[in-house]
Every structure is written in C-alpha cells, then in structure tokens.
C-alpha positions in Angstrom: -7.3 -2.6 0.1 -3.7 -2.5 -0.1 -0.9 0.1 1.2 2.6 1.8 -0.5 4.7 4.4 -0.6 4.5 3.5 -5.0 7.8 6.2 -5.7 8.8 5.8 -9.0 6.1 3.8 -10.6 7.6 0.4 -12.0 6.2 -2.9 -13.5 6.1 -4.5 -10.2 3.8 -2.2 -9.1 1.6 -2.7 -11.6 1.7 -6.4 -10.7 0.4 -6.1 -7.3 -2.0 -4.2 -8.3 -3.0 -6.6 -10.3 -3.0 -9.4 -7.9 -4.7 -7.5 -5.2 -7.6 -7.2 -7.5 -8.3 -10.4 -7.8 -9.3 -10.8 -4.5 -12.0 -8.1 -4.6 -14.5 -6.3 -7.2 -13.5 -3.0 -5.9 -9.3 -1.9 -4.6 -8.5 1.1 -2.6 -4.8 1.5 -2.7 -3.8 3.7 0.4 -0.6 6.0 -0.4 1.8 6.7 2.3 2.1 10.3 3.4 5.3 12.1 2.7 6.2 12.1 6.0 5.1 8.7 7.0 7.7 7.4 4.4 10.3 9.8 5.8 9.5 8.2 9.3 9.7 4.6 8.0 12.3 4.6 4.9 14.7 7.4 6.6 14.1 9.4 3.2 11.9 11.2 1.4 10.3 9.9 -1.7 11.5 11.1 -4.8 7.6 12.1 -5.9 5.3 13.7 -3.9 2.2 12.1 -2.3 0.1 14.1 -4.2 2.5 12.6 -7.5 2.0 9.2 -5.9 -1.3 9.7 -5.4 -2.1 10.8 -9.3 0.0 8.5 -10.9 -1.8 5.3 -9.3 -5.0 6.5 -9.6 -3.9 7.0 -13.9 -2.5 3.7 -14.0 -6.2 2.5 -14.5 -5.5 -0.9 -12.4 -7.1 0.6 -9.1 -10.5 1.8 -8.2 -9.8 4.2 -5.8 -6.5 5.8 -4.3 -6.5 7.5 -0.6 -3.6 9.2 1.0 -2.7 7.6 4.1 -3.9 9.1 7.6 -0.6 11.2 9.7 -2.5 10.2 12.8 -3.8 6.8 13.1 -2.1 4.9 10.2 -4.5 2.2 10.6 -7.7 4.9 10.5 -8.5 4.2 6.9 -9.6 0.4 7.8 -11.6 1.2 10.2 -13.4 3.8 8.4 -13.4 1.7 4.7 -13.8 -2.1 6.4 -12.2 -3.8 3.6 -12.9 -7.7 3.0 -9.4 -7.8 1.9 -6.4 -6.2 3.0 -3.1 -7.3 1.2 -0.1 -6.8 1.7 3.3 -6.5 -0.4 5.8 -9.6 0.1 7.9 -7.0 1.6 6.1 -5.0 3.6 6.3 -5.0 6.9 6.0 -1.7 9.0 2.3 -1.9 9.9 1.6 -5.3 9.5 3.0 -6.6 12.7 -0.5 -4.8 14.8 -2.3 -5.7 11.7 -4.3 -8.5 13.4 -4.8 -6.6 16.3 -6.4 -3.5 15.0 -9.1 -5.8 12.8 -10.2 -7.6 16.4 -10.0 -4.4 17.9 -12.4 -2.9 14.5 -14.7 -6.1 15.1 -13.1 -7.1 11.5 -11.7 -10.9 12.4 -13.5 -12.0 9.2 -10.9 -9.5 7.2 -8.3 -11.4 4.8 -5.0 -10.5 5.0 -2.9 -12.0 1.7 0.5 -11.6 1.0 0.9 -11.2 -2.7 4.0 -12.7 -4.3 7.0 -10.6 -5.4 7.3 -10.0 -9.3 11.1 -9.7 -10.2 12.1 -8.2 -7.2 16.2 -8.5 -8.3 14.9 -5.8 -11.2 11.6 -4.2 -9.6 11.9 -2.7 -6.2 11.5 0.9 -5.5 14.5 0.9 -3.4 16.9 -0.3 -6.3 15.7 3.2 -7.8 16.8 5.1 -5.2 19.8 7.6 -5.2 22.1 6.7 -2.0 
C-alpha cells in the first residue's frame, strides 16, 4: 500500500509505483482527498481526486486505487492490513504516527519502506505547480 496526492502525473510517479510493487503481489495506492491536500499542501490540486484517482488506476502499474478517508486518515490500514506500507522519500505528513497506529491496529509485523527518489531536481509535483 502506498499514499499521494499524484497531481499532474509525471515519470517519478510511475517510478514509485514501480518500486512499491516489488515489495508485494498486490498495491493499493491511497489518493489524498481534495481537501486533505488543501489541509496539508495549503493548495488545491490542480486535478481532481476523482482525476487523480482515474488516472493512477489507467497507468496500469497499480492494482487497486482508493481515495483517502476525510475522517481517520489512517482508516484505510486498518481496514486493508497491508504487509507493506511505503512511503515516498518525501513524504512526511502521516508518517510521523505511522508506527503508532500499526501497534495500535495489532499490525507490528507491517513494513514500512521508504522508496528512493527518481530525479527529484526534474520530477516533483511541486516543481509543476503554478505559484
């Protein structure tokens, strides 16, 4: 399982999708809700969740795509008990109660990977972005 906002869909994307399923037979990628990106980036993502949603789901490189919970952001683990959770070499709004949640879920055995950053100079999301 892995987590991202995934607003304007770029080649590093598609590399961490890529990594992430290597460390499972089966990815959910979670897509953060509209407002949950509002909350966290202080703007709204240029495409829709539902946009966001679609357009991982097409790229063929994921199993599965889920929008992200309003409520509980941390819902969606508990209810899909991934082996695997990783995480983008950037990411960090979540992760810090990450551990926390999976003891509190009975999930200690749950992996949590960083994947390793593909370009990020060329391929990050915010370098896309209109200030």
């Amino acid at each position: 399982m892995t987590f991202g906002t995934f607003d304007i869909f770029h080649p590093g994307h598609k590399n961490f999708f890529k990594q992430a399923k290597t460390y499972g037979d089966y990815l959910t990628v979670v897509i953060a809700r509209d407002k949950t990106v509002l909350e966290v980036k202080g703007v709204l993502p240029k495409n829709n969740e539902n946009a966001r949603l679609e357009t991982a789901q097409e790229s063929n490189l994921v199993d599965e795509t889920v929008l992200g919970n309003l409520g509980d952001k941390y819902a969606i683990i508990k209810e899909k008990r991934p082996d695997v959770i990783c995480l983008g070499y950037d990411q960090k709004f979540f992760t810090n109660k990450l551990e926390e949640k999976l003891k509190e879920f009975n999930m200690e055995d749950t992996v949590i990977v960083k994947m390793r950053s593909y370009h990020p100079e060329i391929y990050k999301s915010s370098k896309y972005i209109e200030k």
